[in-house]
C-alpha positions in Angstrom: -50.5 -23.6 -34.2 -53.8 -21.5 -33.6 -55.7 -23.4 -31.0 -59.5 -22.8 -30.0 -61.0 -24.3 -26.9 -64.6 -24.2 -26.9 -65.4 -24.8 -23.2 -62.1 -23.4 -22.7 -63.5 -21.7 -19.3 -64.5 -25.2 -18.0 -61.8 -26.7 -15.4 -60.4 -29.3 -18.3 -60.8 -26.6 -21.5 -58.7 -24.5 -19.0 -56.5 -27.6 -18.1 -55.7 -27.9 -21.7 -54.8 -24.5 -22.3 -51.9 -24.6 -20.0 -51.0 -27.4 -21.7 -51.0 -26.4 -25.4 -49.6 -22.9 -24.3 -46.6 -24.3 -22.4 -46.1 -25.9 -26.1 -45.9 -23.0 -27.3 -48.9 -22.6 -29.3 -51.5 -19.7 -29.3 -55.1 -20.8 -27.7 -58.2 -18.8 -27.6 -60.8 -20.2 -25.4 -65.1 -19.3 -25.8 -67.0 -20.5 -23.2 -71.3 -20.1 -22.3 -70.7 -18.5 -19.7 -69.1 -15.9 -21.4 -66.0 -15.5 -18.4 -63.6 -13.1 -20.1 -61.7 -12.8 -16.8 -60.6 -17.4 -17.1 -58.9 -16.2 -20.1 -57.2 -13.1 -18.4 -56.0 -15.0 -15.5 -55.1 -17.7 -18.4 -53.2 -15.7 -20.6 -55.0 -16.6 -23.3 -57.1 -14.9 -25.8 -60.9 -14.8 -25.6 -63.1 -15.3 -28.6 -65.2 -12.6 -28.8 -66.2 -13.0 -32.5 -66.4 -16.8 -32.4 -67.0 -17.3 -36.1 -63.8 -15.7 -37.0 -61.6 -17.5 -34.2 -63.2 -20.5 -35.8 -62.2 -19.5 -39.2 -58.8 -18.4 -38.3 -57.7 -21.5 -36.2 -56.0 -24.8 -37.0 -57.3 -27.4 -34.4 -60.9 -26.5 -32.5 -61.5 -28.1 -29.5 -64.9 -29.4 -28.3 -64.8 -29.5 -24.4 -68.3 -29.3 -23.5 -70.6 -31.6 -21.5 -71.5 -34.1 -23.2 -75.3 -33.7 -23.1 -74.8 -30.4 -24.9 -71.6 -31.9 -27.2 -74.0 -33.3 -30.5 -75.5 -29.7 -30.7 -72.1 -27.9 -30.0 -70.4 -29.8 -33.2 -73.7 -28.8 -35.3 -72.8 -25.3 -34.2 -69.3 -25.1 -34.4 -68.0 -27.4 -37.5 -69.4 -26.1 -40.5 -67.6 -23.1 -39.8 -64.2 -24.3 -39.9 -61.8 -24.2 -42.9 -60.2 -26.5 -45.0 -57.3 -28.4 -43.6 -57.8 -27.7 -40.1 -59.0 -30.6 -37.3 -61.9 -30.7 -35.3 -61.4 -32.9 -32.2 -63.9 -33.7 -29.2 -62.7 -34.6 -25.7 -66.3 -36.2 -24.5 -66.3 -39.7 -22.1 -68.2 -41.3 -24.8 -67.1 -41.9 -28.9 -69.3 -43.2 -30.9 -71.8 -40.4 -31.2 -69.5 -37.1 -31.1 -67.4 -38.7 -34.0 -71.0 -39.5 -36.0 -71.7 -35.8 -35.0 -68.3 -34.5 -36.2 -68.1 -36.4 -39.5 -71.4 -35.9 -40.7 -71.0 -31.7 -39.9 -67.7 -30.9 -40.9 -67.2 -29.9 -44.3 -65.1 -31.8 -46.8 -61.1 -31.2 -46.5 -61.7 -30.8 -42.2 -60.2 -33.4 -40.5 -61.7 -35.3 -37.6 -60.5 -37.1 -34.1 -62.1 -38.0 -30.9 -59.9 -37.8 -27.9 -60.8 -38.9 -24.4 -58.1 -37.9 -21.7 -58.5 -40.5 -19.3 -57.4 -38.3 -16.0 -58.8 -35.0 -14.6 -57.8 -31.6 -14.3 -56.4 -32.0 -10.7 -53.7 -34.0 -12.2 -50.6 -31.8 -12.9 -49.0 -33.1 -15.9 -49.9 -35.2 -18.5 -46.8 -37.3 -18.2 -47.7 -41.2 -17.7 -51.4 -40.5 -18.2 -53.6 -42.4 -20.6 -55.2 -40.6 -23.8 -57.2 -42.6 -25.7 -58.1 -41.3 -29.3 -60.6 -42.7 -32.0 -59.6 -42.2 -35.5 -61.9 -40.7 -38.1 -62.5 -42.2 -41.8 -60.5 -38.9 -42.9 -57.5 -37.7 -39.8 -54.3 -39.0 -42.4 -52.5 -35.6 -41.8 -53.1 -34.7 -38.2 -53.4 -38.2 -36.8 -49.6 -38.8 -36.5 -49.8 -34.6 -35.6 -51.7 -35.3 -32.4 -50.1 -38.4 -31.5 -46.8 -37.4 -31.5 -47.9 -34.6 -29.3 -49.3 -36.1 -26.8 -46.4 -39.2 -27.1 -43.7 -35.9 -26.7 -45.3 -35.4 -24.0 -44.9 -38.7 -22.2 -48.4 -39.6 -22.0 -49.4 -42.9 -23.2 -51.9 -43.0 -26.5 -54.1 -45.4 -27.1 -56.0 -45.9 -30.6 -59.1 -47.7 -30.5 -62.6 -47.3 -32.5 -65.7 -45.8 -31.2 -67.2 -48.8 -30.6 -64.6 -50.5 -28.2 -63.6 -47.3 -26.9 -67.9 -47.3 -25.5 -67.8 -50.7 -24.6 -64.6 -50.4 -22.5 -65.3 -47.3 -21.0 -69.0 -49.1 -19.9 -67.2 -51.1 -17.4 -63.6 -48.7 -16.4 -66.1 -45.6 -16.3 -69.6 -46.8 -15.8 -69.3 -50.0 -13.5 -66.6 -48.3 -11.2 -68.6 -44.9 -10.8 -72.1 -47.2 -10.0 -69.8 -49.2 -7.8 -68.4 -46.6 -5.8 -71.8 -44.1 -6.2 -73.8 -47.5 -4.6 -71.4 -47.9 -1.8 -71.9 -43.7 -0.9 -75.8 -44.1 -1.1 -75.7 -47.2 1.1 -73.8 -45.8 3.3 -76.4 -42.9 3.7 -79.3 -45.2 3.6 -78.0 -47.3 6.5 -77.5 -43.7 8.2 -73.8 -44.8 9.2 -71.2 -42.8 10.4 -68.1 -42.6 8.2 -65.9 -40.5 9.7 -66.4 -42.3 13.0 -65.5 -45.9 11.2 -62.3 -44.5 10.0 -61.0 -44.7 13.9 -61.3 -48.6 13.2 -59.7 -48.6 9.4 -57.7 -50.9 7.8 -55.6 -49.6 5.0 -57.5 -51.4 2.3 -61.0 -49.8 3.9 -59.4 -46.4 4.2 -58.4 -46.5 0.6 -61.4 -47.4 -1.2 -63.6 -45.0 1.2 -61.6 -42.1 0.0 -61.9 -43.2 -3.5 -65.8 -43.4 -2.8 -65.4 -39.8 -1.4 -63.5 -39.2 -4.6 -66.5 -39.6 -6.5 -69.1 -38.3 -4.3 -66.9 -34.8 -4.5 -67.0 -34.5 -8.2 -69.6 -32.6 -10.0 -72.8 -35.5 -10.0 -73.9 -33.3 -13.6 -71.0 -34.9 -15.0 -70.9 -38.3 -13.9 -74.9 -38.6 -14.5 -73.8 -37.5 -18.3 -71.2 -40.5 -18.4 -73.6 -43.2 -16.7 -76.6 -41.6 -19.4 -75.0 -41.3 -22.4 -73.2 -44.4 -22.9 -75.7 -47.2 -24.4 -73.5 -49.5 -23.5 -73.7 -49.2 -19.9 -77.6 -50.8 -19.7 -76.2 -53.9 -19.5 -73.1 -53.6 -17.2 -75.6 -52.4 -14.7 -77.6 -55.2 -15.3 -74.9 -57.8 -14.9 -73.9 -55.8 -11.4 -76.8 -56.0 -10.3 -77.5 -59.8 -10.8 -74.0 -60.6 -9.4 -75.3 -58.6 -6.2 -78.3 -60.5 -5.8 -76.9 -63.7 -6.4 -73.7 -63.4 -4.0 -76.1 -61.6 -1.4 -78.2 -64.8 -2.3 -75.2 -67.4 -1.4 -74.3 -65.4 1.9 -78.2 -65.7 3.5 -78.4 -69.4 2.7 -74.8 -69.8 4.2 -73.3 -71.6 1.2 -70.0 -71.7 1.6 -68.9 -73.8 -1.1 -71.3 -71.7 -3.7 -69.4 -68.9 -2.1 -66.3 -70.3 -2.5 -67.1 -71.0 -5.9 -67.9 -67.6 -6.8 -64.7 -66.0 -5.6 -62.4 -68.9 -7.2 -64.3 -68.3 -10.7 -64.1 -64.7 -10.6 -60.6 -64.8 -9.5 -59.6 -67.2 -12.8 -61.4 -65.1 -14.9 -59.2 -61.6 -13.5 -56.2 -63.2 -14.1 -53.1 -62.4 -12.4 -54.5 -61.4 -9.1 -50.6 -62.0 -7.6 -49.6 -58.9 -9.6 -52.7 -57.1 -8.7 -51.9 -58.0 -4.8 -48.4 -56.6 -5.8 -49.5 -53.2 -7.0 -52.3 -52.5 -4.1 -49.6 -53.5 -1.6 -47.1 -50.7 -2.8 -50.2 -48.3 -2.6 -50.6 -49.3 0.8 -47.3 -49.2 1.3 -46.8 -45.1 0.3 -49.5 -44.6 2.9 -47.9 -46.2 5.7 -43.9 -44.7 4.3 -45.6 -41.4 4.5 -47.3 -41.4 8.0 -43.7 -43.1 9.4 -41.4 -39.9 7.9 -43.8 -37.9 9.7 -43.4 -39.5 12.9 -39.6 -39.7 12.3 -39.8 -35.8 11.6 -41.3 -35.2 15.2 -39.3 -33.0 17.3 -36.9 -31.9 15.1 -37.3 -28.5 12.1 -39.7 -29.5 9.4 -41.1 -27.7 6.3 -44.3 -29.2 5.0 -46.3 -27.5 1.5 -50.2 -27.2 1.9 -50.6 -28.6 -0.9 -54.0 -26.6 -1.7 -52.8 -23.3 -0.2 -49.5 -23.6 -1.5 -48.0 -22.2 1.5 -45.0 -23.5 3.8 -45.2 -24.2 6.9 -42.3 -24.3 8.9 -41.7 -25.3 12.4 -41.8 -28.6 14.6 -43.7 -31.5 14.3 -45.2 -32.0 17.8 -48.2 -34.8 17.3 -49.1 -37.0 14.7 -52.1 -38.6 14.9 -53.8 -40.7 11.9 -55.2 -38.4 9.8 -53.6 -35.0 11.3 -50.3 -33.4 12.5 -49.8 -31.1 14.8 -46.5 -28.1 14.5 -45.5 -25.6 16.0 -44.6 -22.4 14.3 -43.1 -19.9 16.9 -45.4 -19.2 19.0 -48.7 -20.4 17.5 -49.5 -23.9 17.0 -51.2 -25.4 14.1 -53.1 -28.5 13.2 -53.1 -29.8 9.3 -54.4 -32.6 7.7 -52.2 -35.3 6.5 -53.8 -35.5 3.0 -53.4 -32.2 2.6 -49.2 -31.1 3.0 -46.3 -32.9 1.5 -43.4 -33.2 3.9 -40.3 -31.6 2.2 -36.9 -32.8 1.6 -34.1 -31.2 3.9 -32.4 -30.2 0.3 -36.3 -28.6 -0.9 -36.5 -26.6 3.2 -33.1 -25.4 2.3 -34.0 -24.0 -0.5 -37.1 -23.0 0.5 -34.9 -20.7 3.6 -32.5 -19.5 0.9 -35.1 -18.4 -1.0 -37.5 -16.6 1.6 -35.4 -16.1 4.9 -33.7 -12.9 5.2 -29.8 -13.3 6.2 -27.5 -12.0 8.5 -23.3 -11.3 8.1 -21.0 -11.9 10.8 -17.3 -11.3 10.9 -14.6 -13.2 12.9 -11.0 -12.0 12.6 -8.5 -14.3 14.0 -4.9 -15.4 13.9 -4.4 -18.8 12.3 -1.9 -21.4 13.5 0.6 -22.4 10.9 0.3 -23.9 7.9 -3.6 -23.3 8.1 -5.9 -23.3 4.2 -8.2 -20.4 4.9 -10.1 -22.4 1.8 -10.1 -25.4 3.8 -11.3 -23.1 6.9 -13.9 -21.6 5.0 -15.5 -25.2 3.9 -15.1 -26.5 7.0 -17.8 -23.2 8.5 -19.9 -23.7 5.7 -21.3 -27.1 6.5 -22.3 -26.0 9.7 -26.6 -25.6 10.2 -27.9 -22.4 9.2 -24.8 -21.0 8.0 -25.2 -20.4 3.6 -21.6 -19.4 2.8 -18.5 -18.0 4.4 -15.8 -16.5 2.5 -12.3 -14.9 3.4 -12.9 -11.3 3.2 -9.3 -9.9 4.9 -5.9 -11.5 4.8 -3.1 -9.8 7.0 0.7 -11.0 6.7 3.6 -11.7 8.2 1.1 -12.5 10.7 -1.0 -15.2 9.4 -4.3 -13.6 9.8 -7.5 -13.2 8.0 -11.4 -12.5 8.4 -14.3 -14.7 7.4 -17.3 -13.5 6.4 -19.9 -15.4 7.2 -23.7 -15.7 6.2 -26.4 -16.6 8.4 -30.4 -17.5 7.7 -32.1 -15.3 9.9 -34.1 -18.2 11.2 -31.0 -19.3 13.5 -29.7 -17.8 16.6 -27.0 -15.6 15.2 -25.4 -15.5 18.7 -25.5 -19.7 18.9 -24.3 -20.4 15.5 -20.9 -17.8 16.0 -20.4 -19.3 19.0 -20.5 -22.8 17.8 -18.0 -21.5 14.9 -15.7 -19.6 17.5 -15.7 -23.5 19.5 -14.0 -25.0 16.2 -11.8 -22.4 15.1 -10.2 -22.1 18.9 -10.1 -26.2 18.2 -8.1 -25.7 15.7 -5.4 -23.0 17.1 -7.5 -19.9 15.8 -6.8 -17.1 18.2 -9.8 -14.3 18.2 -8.8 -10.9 17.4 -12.0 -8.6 17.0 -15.5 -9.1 15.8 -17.9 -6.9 13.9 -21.6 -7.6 13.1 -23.7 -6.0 11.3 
């Protein structure tokens, strides 16, 4: 399929044109800004005559803010041909699918899409999309879902109106929530990063989900708590709650207080499982910061996970939110939130990959009945070495030569030696050596 993005330049448009690309379909992106050199680094096309990318492609793509989305769709949809589908990808329904109904002409289809994750996540696999049906989607309905279903993302159809309502409280309530707790925070002048000395798990989490928010562009997230009509009203219910609990707590009720909670917690429903899932959060914290410790002392690889770049060296300090390695001869101090520890299967790989090797011959005599195979195996498992193989075999004499590779992280010199040790173990007799 032929794919526009408009807004393809922004960080989502450009999310979703890795996606529908590694799908094999062709995406040209437009953007305001007008940033030819997204789409380059993309490898997608830019749509330099808009109107005709318009005319030419099957599905257009609304991915615009959503104060500017209304006049985007008035721009954008009487231009597209019969049979095609216009789809928005705005945090609010009810108005962009008015917007896209009442513009596009007669035989263009129409669906609202909300991807309920960001463009930090890196696949769409076990995310939520949540799509609003049009009065006139019949052919590309099944189309999109089954897309996004391939996939493995979960799709969820709901109407324009429940889709607002919902997203009032899972959008607007947790972003005032967490936006609150950051200005209170300021107001009371206190100092986060020196509280986080003194965390508990639970504390540490929802701070860095408040700093989650805080770090996100404030443009965006006033256009979700502005646009939604629906939200009036949840902030007005939050509010009250506030003032009343705040109420209970200065007259030192504790049975209206105990009230409170025991209401609220029969109307959640199901807090065991809710205990269940928080704890294994909590849990993947505290598994991570233990394999670090157990890694201390001994060869480590760990991935910046911004920079992309291995480090490899040894773990020499872990403290709570940093660890310390040493690589060679400098020593360097990362952030725990920002490196993965790898797997000893993932560093290997990582040394085959990158580290230069080294060959070393032994040539000896074997005792009788020896399996240079077995021999070879046997070399094979030892650290550092990637593969030995029997290079020379000399009869009646029962001899033979293994080569032998060797990353060029080891000491060359050590790991022979080590080999030499086993094969004399074994009733090996040394001839000669070679290196190279």
């Amino acid at each position: 399929m032929k794919i526009l993005i408009i807004g393809g330049t922004g960080e989502l448009g450009q999310w979703f044109t890795r996606f529908f690309q590694r799908l094999h379909h062709t995406v040209a992106v437009w953007g305001k800004s007008g940033k030819v050199e997204i789409a380059e680094a993309l490898g997608a096309l830019y749509a330099h005559d808009l109107d005709a990318a318009i005319h030419e492609s099957d599905i257009v793509v609304i991915s615009v803010p959503i104060d500017v989305t209304e006049d985007t769709i008035e721009e954008i949809a009487p231009k597209m041909n019969r049979g095609s589908l216009l789809m928005d990808m705005t945090s609010i329904k009810k108005i962009p699918l008015a917007a896209m109904e009442k513009c596009a002409p007669a035989g263009v289809e129409v669906i609202g899409t909300h991807p309920m994750f960001g463009p930090s996540i890196p696949a769409i696999r076990g995310q939520t999309v949540m799509i609003t049906p049009s009065s006139r989607c019949e052919r590309w309905l099944p189309i999109l879902t089954d897309l996004f279903e391939g996939e493995g993302a979960n799709v969820e159809i709901v109407d324009a109106d429940t889709h607002d309502r919902v997203m009032a409280v899972v959008q607007g309530l947790t972003h005032f929530a967490y936006l609150s707790i950051g200005s209170t925070l300021r107001s009371l002048d206190f100092e986060v990063s020196l509280s986080r000395r003194f965390m508990s798990p639970v504390y540490e989490i929802m701070l860095d989900f408040v700093g989650r928010i805080l770090g996100q562009n404030p443009h965006l997230y006033a256009m979700i708590q502005m646009n939604n009509p629906r939200i009036a009203e949840v902030h007005d219910a939050f509010i009250a709650e506030c003032t009343g609990l705040s109420e209970i707590v200065r007259d030192g009720s504790v049975d209206d207080f105990t009230d409170l909670m025991k209401n609220a917690a029969s109307h959640f429903g199901d807090t065991e499982s809710a205990l269940r899932r928080s704890d294994k959060l909590i849990n993947t914290k505290i598994a991570e910061f233990e394999e670090l410790i157990a890694s201390m002392g001994r060869e480590s690889g760990v991935l910046h996970l911004r920079s992309e770049v291995i480090h490899l060296g040894v773990i020499t300090k872990v403290a709570p939110r940093t660890i310390v390695m040493e690589e060679g001869r400098r020593s360097v101090e990362l952030k725990i939130e920002n490196i993965r520890l790898l797997s000893r299967t993932e560093l290997q790989d990582w040394k085959l990959e990158n580290l230069r090797r080294f060959t070393r011959d032994i040539s000896v005599i074997l005792p009788e009945r020896a399996d240079p195979s077995v021999i070879c195996d046997v070399i094979s498992r030892f650290d550092g070495v990637v593969r030995a193989e029997v290079i020379d075999r000399y009869e009646p004499r029962r001899s033979a030569t293994f080569r032998i590779e060797i990353l060029g992280d080891c000491d060359l010199d050590s790991v022979e030696g080590g080999i030499e040790v086993v094969l004399s173990g074994i009733g090996c007799v040394r001839r000669g050596e070679s290196a190279r």
